[in-house]
N, C-alpha and C positions, 0 to 999 in steps of 0.2 A: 485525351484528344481535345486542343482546344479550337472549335468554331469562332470563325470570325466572320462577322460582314463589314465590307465596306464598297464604296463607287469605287468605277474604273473610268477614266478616261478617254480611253480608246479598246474599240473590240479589234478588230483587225489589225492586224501588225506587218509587217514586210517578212516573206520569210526568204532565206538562201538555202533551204534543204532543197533537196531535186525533188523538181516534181511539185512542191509548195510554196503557194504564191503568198497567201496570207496564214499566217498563223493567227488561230484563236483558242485563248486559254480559258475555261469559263471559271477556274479556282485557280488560286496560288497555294502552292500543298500540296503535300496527297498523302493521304491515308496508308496506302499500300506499302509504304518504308519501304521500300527494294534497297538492300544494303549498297547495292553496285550503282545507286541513280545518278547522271551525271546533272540533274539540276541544280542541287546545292551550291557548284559550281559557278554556274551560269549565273544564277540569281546572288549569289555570295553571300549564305550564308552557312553557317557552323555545320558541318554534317553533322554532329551527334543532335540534333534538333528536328531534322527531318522524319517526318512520320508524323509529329507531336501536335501538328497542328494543320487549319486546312482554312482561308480565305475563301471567301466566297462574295465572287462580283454580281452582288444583286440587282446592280442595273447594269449589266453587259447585255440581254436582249435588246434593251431601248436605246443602248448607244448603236447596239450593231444595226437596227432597223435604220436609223438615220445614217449613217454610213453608206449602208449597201442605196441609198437611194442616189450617192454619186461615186462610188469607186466602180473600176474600169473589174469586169467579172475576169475572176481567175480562181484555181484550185483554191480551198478552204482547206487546211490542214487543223484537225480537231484531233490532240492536242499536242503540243511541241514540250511540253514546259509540265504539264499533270496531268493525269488522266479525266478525261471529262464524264466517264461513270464510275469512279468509287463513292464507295455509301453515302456520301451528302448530296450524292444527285437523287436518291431520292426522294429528299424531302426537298430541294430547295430546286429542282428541275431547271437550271439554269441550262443545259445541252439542251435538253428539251426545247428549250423557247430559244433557241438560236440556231437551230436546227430549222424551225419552223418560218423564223423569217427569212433564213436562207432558201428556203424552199418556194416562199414567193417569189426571189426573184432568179430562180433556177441556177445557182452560184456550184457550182461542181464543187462536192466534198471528199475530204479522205480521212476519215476517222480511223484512230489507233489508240489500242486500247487492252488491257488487259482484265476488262469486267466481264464476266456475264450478266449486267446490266443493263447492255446496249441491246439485248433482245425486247427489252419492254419496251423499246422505239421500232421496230421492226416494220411495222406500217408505215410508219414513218419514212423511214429511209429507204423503203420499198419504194416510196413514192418520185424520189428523186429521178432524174433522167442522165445523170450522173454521179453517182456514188462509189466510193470505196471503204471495205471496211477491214480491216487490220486489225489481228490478233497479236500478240508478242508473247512467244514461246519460246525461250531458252532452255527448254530440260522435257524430258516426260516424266521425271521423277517427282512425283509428290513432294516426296520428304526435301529434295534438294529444296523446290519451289516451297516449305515451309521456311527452310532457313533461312532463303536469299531474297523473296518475296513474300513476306508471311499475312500478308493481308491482304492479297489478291485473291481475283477466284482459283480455284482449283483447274489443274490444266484438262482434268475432265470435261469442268461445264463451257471453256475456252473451247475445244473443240466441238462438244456440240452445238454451242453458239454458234459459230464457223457454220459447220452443215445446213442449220436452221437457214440464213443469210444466201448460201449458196443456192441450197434448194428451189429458192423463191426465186431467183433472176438476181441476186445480186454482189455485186464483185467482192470477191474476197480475197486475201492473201493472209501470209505470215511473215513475222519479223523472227528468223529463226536467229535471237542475239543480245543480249551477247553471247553466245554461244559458251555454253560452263566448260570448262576444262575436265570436267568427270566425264565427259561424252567421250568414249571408245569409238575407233575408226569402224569398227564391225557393228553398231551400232546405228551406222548412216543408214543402211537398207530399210531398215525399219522404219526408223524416224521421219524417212520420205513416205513411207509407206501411209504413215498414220495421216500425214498431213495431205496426201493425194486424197484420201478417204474423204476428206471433208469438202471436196469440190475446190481448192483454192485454183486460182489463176496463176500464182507464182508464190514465190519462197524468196525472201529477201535474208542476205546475211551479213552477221558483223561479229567483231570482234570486242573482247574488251580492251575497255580505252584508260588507261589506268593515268590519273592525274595526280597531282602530289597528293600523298597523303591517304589514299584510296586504300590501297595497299594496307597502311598500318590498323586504320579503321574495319574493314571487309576480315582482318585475320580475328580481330579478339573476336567479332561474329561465327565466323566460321569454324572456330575450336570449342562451339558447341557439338560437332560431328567430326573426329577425328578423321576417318575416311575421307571426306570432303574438303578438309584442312589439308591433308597432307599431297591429296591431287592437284588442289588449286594451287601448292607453293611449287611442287614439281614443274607443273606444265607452265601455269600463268605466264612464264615470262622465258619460255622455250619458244618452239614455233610451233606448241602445237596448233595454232589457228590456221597458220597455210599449208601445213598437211592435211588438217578436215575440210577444207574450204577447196583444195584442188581433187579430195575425192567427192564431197558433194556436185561439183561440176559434173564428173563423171557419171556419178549414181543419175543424179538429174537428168543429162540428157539419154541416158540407158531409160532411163524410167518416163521418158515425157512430161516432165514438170521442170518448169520453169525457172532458174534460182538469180539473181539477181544481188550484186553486191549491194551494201549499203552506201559506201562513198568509193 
């Protein structure tokens, strides 16, 4: 893994996701390799690259503190582009410290995230008068979650992160997405089931988004696990997504939780 430091120009960015007014990235990178990430894309560079390294804006606090003393207040989305707690936040605390001058000036956040990391700010973001904090959960399966995201936390300590967040007052949800193709439709009951347990507010879903190239890449990954190879070539490019997507509506309003597309 290579660390890098360097300045950023700008903390705040313009976002067009719903619901997110500014985007702020505190790394370029991420650790966590998720085989299916669509930043590579975004940012243009080489998929087989991603994972291997992780940027770190060590003056992104001090830009954003002068920033936020004339941008017009709107949602903070933490993060669009990497995750703002995989392991080099905790030695280089850059969330931390952006978190913190957003809190001076009461800036409403939405953190998303797939660490349990984000519990050692917990006071923190308790503190907020508007906060949101997002988990992203595509699978209960361990083992799928080592193949497809192998350095993220475990979707164990994700959910009890979740709980932790909820218990206290403070909003929680899940990105139930891309949702893997090994998920069985008799599967839905449960999987609601799990994520109601942890107090969320709603369940947000999506599909995978396959762009050139994704495909050839995500297979030589996935033929580490036959099983998982042979369901992802099956369904990926079936419908299995709006077949679990119009029973999850169903389950959801049966069960009182909330579900909510992604776009």
């Amino acid at each position: 893994m290579r660390i890098l430091q360097r300045d950023c120009k700008t903390a705040l960015n313009p976002s067009k996701l719903p619901g997110i007014d500014y985007a702020l990235n505190p790394y370029r990178g991420c650790s966590h390799a998720c085989i299916y990430c669509y930043v590579p894309d975004v940012i243009k560079i080489d998929r087989s690259t991603w994972g291997s390294f992780v940027e770190v804006k060590r003056n992104l606090p001090l830009v954003l503190s002068k920033e936020l003393k004339h941008k017009k207040p709107g949602v903070v989305g933490i993060s669009t582009v990497t995750d703002p707690y995989q392991p080099v936040e905790k030695e280089f605390n850059i969330t931390r410290y952006s978190l913190e001058q957003l809190l001076q000036y009461d800036f409403p956040v939405s953190i998303q995230t797939k660490s349990s990391l984000v519990e050692r700010d917990l006071s923190l973001i308790s503190s907020f008068s508007d906060i949101e904090v997002m988990f992203s959960i595509a699978t209960l399966n361990e083992d799928e979650k080592k193949l497809l995201e192998p350095f993220s936390s475990s979707i164990k300590d994700r959910l009890k992160a979740l709980k932790l967040f909820s218990e206290i007052g403070v909003k929680t949800s899940i990105f139930f997405g891309p949702m893997y193709p090994t998920i069985k439709i008799e599967d839905i009951p449960h999987i609601l089931d799990v994520f109601k347990s942890t107090g969320i507010s709603y369940v947000m879903i999506d599909k995978f988004r396959m762009k050139p190239g994704l495909w050839d890449y995500m297979s030589l990954k996935l033929r580490e696990n036959s099983e998982v190879y042979r369901l992802f070539s099956k369904n990926l490019f079936s419908n299995y997504y709006e077949t679990l997507r119009r029973y999850i509506f169903k389950i959801g309003e049966k069960k009182k939780i909330k579900i909510v597309d992604a776009f």
